[in-house]
N, CA, C and O atoms as a printed pandas DataFrame, in Angstrom:
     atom_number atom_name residue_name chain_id  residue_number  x_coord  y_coord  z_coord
0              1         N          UNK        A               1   45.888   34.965  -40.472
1              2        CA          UNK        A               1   44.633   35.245  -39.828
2              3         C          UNK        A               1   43.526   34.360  -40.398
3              4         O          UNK        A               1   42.603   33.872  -39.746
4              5         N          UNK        A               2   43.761   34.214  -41.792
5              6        CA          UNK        A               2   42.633   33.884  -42.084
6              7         C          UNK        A               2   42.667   32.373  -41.938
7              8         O          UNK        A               2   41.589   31.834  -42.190
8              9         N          UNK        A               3   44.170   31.161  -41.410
9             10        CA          UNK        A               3   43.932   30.445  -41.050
10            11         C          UNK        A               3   43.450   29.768  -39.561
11            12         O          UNK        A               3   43.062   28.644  -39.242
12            13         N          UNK        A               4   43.701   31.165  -38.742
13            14        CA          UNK        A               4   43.145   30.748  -37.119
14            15         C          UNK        A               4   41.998   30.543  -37.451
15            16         O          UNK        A               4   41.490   29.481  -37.091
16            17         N          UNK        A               5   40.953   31.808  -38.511
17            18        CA          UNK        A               5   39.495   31.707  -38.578
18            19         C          UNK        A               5   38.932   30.756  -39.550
19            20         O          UNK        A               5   37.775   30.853  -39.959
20            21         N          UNK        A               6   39.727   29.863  -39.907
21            22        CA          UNK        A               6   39.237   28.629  -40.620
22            23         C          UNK        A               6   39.573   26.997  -39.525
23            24         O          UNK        A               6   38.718   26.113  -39.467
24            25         N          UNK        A               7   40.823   26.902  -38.825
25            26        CA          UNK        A               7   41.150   26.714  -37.653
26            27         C          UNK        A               7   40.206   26.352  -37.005
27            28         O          UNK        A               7   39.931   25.158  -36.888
28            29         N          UNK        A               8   39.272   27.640  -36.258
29            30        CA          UNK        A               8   38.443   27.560  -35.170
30            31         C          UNK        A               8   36.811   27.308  -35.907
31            32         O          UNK        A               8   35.919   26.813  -35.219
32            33         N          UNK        A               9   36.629   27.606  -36.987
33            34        CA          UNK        A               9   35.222   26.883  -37.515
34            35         C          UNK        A               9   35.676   25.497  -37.038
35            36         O          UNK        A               9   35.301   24.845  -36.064
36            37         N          UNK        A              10   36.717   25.185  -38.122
37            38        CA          UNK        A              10   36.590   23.368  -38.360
38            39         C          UNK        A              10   36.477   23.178  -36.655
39            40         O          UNK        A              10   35.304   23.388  -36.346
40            41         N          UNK        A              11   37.255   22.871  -35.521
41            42        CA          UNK        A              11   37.365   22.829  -34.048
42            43         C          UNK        A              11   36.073   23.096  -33.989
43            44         O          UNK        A              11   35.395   22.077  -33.859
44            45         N          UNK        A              12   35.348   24.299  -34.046
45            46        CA          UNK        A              12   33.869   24.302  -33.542
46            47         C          UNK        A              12   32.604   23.403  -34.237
47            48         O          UNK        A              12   31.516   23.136  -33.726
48            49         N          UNK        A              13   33.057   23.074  -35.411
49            50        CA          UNK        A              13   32.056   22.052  -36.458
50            51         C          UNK        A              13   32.762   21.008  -36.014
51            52         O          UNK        A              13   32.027   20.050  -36.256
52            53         N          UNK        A              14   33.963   20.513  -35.397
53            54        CA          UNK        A              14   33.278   18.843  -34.995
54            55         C          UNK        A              14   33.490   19.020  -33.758
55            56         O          UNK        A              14   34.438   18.376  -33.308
56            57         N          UNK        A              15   32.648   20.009  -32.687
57            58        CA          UNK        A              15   32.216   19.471  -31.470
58            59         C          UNK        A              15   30.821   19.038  -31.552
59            60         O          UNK        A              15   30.267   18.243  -30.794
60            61         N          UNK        A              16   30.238   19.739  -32.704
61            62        CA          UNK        A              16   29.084   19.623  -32.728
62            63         C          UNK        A              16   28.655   18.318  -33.823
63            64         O          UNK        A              16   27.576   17.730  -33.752
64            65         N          UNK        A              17   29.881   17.961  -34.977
65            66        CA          UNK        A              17   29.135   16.610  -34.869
66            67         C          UNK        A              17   29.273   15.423  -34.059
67            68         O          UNK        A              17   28.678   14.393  -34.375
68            69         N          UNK        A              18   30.038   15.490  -33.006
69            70        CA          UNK        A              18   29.987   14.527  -32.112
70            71         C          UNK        A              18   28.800   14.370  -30.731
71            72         O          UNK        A              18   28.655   13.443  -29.934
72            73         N          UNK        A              19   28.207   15.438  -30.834
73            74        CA          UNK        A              19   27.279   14.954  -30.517
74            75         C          UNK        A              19   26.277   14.471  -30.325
75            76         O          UNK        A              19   25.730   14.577  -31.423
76            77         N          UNK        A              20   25.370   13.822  -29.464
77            78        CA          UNK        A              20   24.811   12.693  -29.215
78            79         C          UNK        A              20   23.191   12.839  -29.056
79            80         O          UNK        A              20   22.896   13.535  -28.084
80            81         N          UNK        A              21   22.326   12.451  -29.627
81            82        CA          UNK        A              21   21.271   12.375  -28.887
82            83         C          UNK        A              21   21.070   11.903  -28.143
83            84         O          UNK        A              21   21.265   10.688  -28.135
84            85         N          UNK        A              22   20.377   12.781  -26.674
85            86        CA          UNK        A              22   20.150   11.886  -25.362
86            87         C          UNK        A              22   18.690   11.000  -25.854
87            88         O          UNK        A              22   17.909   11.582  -26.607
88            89         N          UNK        A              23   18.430    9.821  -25.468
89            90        CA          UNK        A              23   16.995    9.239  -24.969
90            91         C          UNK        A              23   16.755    9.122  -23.792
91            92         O          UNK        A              23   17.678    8.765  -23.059
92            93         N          UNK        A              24   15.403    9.392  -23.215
93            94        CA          UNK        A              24   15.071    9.489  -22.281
94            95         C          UNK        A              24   15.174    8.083  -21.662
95            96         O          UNK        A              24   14.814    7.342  -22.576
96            97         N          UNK        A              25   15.559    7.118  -20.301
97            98        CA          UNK        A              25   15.594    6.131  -19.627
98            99         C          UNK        A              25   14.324    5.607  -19.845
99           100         O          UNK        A              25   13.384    6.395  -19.744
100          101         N          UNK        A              26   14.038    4.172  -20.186
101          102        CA          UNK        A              26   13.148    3.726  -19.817
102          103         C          UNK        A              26   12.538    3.243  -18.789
103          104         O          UNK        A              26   13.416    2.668  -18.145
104          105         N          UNK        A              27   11.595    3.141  -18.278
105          106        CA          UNK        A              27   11.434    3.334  -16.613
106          107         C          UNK        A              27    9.742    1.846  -16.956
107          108         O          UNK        A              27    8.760    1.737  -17.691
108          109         N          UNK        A              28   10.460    1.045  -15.793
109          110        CA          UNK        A              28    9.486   -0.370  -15.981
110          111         C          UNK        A              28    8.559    0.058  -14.876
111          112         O          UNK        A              28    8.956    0.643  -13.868
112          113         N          UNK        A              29    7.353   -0.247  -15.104
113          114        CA          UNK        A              29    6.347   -0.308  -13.994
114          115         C          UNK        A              29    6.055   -1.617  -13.421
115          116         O          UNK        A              29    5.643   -2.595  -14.044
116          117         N          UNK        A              30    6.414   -1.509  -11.643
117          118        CA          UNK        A              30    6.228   -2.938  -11.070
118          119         C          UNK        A              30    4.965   -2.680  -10.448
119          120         O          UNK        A              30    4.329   -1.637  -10.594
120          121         N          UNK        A              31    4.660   -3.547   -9.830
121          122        CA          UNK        A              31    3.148   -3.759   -9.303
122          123         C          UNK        A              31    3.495   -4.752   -7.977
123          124         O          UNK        A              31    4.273   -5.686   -8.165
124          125         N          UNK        A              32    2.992   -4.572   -6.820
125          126        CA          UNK        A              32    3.137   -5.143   -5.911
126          127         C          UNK        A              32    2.342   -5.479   -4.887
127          128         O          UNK        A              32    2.293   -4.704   -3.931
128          129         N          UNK        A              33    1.556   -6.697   -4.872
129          130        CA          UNK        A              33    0.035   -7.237   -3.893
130          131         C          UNK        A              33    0.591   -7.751   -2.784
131          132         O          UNK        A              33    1.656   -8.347   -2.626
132          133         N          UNK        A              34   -0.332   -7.420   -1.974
133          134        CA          UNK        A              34    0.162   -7.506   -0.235
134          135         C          UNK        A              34   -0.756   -8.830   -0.084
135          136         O          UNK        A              34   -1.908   -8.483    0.181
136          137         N          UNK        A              35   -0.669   -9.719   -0.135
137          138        CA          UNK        A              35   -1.405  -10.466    0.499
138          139         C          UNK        A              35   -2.029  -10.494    1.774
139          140         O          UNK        A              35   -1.277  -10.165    2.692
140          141         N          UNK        A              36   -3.252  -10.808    2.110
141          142        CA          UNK        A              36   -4.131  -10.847    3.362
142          143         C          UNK        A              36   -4.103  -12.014    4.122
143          144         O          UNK        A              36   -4.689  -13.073    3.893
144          145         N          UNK        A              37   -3.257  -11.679    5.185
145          146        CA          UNK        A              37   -3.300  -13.269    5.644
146          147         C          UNK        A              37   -4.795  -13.752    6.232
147          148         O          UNK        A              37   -4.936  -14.947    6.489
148          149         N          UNK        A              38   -5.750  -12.959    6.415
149          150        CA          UNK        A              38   -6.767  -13.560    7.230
150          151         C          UNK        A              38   -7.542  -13.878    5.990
151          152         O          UNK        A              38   -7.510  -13.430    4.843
152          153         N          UNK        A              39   -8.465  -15.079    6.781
153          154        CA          UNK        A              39   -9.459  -16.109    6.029
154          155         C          UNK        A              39  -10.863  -15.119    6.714
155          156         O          UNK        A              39  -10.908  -14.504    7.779
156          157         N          UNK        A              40  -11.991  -15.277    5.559
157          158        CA          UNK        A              40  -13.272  -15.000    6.500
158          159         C          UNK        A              40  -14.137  -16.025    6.817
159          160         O          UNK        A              40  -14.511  -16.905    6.042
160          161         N          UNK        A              41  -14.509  -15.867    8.201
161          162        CA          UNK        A              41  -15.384  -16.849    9.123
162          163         C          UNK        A              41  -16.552  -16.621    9.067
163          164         O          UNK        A              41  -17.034  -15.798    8.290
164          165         N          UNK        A              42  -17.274  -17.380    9.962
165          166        CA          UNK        A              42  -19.169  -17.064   10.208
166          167         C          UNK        A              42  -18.940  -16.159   11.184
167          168         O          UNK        A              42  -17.937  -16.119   11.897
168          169         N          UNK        A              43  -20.323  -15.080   11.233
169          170        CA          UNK        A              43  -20.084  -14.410   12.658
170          171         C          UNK        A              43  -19.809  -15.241   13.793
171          172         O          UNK        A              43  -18.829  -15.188   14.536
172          173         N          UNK        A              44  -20.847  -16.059   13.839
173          174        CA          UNK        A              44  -21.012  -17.239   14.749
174          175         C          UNK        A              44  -19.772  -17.674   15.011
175          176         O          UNK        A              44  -19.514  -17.402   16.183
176          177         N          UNK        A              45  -18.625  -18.375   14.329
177          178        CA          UNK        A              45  -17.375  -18.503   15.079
178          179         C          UNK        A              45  -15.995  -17.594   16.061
179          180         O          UNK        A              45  -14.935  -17.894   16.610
180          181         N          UNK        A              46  -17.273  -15.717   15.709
181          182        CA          UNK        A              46  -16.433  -15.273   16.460
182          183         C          UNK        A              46  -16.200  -15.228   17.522
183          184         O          UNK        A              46  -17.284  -15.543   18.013
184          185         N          UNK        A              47  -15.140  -14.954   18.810
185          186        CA          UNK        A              47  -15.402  -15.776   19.933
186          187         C          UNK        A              47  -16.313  -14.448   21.000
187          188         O          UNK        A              47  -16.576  -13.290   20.673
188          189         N          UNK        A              48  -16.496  -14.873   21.781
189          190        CA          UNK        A              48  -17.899  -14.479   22.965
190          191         C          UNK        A              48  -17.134  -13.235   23.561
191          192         O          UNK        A              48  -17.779  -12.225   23.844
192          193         N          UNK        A              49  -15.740  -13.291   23.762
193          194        CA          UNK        A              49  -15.137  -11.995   24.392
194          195         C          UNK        A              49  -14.593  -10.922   23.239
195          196         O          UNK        A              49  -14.015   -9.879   23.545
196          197         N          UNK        A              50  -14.906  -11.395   21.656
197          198        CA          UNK        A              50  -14.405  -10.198   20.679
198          199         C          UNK        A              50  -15.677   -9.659   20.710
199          200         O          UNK        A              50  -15.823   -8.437   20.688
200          201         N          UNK        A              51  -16.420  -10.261   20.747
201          202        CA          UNK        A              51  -18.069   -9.691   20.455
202          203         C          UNK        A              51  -17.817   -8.840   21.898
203          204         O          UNK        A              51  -17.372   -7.707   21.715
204          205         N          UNK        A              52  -17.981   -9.126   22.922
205          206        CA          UNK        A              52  -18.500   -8.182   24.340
206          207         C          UNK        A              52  -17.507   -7.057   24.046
207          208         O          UNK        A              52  -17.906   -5.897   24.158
208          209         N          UNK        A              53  -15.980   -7.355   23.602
209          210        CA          UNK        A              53  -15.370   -5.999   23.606
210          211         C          UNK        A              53  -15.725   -5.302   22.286
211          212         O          UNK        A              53  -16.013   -4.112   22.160
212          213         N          UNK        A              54  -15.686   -5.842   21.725
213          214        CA          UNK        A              54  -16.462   -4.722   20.394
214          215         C          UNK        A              54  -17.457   -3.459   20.613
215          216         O          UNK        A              54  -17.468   -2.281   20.258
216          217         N          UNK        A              55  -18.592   -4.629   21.667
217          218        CA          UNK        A              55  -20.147   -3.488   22.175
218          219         C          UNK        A              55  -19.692   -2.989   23.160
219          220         O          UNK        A              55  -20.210   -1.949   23.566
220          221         N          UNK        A              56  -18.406   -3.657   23.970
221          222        CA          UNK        A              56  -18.228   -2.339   25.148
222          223         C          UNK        A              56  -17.814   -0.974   24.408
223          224         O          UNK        A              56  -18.255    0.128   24.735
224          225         N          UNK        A              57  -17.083   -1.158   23.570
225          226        CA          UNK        A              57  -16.268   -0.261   22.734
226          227         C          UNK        A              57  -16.579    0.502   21.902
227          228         O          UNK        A              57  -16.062    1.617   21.832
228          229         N          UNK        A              58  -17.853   -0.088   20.755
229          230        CA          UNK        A              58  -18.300    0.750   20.132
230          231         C          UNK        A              58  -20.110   -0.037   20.147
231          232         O          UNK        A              58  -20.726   -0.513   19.193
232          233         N          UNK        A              59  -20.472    0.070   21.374
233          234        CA          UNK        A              59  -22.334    0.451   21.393
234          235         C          UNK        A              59  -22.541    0.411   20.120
235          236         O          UNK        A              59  -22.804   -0.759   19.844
236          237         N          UNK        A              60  -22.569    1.139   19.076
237          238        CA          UNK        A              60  -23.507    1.295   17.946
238          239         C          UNK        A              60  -22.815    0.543   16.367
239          240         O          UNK        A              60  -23.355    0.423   15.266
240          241         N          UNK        A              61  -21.890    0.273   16.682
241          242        CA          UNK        A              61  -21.497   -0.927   15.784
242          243         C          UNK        A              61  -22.356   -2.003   15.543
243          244         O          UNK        A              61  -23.063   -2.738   16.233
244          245         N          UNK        A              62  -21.993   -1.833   13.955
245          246        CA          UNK        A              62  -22.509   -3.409   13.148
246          247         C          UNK        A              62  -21.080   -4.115   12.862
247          248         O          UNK        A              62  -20.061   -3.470   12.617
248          249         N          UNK        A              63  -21.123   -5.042   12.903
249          250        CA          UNK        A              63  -20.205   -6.158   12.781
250          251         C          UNK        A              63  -20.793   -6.374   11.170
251          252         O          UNK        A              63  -21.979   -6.582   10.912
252          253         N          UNK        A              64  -19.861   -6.292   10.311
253          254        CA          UNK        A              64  -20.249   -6.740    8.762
254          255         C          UNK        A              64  -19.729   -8.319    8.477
255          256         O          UNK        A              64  -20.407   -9.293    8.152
256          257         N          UNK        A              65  -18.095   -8.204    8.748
257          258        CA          UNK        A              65  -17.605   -9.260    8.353
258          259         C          UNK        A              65  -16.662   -9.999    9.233
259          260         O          UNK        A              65  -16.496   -9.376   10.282
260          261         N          UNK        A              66  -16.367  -10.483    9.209
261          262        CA          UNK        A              66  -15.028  -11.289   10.378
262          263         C          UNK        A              66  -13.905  -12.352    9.783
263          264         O          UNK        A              66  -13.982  -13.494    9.329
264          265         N          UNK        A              67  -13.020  -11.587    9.966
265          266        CA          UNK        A              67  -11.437  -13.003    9.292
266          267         C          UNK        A              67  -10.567  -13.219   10.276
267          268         O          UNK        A              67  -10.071  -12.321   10.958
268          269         N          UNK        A              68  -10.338  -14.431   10.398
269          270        CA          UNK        A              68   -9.518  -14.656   11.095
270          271         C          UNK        A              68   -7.908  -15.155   10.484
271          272         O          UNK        A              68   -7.903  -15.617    9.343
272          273         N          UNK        A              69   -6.695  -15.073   11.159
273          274        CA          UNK        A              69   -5.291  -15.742   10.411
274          275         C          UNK        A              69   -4.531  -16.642   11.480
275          276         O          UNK        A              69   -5.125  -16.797   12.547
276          277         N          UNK        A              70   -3.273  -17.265   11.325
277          278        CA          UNK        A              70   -3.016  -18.502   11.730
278          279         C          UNK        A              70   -2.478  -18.191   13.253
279          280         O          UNK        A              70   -2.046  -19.036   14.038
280          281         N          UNK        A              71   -2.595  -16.914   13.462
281          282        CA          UNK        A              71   -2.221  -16.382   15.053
282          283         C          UNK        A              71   -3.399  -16.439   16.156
283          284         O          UNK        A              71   -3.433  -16.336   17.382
284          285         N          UNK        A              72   -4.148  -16.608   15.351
285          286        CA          UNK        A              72   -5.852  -16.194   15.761
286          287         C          UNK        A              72   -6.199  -14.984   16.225
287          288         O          UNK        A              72   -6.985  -14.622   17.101
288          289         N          UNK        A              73   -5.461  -14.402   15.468
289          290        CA          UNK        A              73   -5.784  -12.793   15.683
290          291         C          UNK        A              73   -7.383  -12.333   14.321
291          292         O          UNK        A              73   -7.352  -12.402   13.092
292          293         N          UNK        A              74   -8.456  -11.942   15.162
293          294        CA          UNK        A              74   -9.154  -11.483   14.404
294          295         C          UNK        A              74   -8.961  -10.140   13.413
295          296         O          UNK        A              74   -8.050   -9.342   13.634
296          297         N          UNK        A              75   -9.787   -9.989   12.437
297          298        CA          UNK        A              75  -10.366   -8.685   11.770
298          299         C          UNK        A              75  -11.535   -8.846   11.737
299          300         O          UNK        A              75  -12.158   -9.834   11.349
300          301         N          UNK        A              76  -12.039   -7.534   12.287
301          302        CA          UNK        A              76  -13.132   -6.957   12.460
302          303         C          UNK        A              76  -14.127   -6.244   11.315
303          304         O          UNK        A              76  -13.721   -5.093   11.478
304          305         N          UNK        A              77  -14.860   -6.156   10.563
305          306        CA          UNK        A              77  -15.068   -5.115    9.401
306          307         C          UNK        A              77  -16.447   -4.346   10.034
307          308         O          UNK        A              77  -17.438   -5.058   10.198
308          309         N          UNK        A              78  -16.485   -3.691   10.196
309          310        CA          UNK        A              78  -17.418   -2.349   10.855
310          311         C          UNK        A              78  -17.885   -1.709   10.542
311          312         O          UNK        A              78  -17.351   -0.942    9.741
312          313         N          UNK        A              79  -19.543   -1.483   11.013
313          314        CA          UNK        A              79  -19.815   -0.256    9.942
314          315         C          UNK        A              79  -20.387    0.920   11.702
315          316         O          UNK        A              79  -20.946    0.438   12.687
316          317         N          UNK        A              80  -20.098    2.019   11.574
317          318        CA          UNK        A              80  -20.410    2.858   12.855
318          319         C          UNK        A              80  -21.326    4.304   12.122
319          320         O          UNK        A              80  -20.812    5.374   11.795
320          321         N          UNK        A              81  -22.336    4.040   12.044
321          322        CA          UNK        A              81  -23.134    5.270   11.516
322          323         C          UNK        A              81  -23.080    5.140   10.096
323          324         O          UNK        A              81  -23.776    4.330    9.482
324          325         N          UNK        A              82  -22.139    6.043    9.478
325          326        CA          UNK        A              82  -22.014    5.957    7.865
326          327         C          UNK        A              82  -20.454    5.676    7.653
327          328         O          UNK        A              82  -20.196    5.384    6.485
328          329         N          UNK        A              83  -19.157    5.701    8.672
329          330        CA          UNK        A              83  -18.225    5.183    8.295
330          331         C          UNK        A              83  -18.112    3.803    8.585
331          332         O          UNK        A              83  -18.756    3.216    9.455
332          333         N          UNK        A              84  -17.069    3.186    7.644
333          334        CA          UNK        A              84  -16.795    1.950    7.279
334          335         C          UNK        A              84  -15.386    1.775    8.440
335          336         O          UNK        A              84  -14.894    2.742    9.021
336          337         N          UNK        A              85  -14.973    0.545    8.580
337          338        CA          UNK        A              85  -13.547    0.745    9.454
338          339         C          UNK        A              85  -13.236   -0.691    9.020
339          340         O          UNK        A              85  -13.625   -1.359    8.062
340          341         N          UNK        A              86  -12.210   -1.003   10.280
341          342        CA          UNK        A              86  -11.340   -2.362   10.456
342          343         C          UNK        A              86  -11.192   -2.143   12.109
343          344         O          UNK        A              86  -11.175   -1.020   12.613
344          345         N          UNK        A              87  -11.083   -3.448   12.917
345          346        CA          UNK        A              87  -10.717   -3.849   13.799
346          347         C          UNK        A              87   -9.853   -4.904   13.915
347          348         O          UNK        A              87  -10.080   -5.828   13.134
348          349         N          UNK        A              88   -8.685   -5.070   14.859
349          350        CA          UNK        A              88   -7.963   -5.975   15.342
350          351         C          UNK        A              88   -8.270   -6.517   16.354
351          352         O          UNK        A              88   -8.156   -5.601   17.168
352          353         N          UNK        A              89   -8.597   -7.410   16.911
353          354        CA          UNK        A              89   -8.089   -8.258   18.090
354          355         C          UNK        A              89   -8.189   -9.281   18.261
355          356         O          UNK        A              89   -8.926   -9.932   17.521
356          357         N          UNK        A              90   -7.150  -10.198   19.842
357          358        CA          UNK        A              90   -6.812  -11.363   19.670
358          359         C          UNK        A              90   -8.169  -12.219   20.231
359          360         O          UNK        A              90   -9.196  -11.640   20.585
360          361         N          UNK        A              91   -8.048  -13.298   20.247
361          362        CA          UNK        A              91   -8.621  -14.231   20.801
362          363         C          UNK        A              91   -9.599  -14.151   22.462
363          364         O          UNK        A              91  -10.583  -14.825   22.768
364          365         N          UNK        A              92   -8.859  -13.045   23.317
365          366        CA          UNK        A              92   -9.315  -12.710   24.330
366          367         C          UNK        A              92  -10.016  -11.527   24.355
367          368         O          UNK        A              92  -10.688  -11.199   25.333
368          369         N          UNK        A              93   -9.874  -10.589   22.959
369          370        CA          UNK        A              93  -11.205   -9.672   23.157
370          371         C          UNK        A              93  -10.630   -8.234   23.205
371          372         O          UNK        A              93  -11.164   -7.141   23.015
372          373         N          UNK        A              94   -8.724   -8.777   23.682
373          374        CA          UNK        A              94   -7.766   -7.430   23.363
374          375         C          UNK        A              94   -7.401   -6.802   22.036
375          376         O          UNK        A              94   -7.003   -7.318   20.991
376          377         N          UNK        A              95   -7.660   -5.466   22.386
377          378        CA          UNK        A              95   -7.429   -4.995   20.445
378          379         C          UNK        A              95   -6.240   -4.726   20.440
379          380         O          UNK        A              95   -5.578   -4.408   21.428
380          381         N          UNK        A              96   -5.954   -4.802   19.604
381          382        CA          UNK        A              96   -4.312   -4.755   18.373
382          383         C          UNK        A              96   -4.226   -3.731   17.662
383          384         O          UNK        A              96   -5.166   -3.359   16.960
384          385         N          UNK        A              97   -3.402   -3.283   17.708
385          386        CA          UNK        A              97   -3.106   -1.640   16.776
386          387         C          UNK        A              97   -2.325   -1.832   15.912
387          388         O          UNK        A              97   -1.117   -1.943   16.121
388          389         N          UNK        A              98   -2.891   -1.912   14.733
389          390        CA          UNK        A              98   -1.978   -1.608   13.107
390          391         C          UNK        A              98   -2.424   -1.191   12.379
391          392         O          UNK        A              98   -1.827   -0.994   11.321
């Protein structure tokens, strides 16, 4: 008897020195910039039909800023009362949804 109960210590004392400390994974932080494809223009180069659809569209709009990219799709930067926005559209004055 008294060797089962010497037996089962030793068996139970080395499960426990085999084990392991876990460390927690180290975990990398990436970072990732979207680039803007549009350039900013003069108002003045924006064209005559983004301007008319803009004021058909939004009357009380300020036009802040204007960029254009290699599609000639405009951005719009807007200010309407106290919110700020973005606009899309192409060359003919049609808006773009994204």
């Amino acid at each position: 008897m008294k060797k089962l109960i010497l037996s089962a210590a030793i068996i139970l004392g080395s499960f426990s020195a085999f084990a392991q400390q876990s460390t927690p994974p180290k975990s990398e932080v990436t970072t990732q910039t979207v680039q803007d494809p549009y350039t900013e223009i003069k108002m003045e180069e924006v064209p005559e039909a983004v301007k008319s659809a803009l004021i058909k569209a939004y009357p009380t709009a300020i036009l802040d800023k204007a960029f254009i990219n290699e599609k000639k799709e405009y951005k719009l930067q807007i200010t309407v009362g106290d919110k700020v926005g973005a606009l899309y559209a192409d060359a003919t004055g049609a808006w773009i949804k994204k």
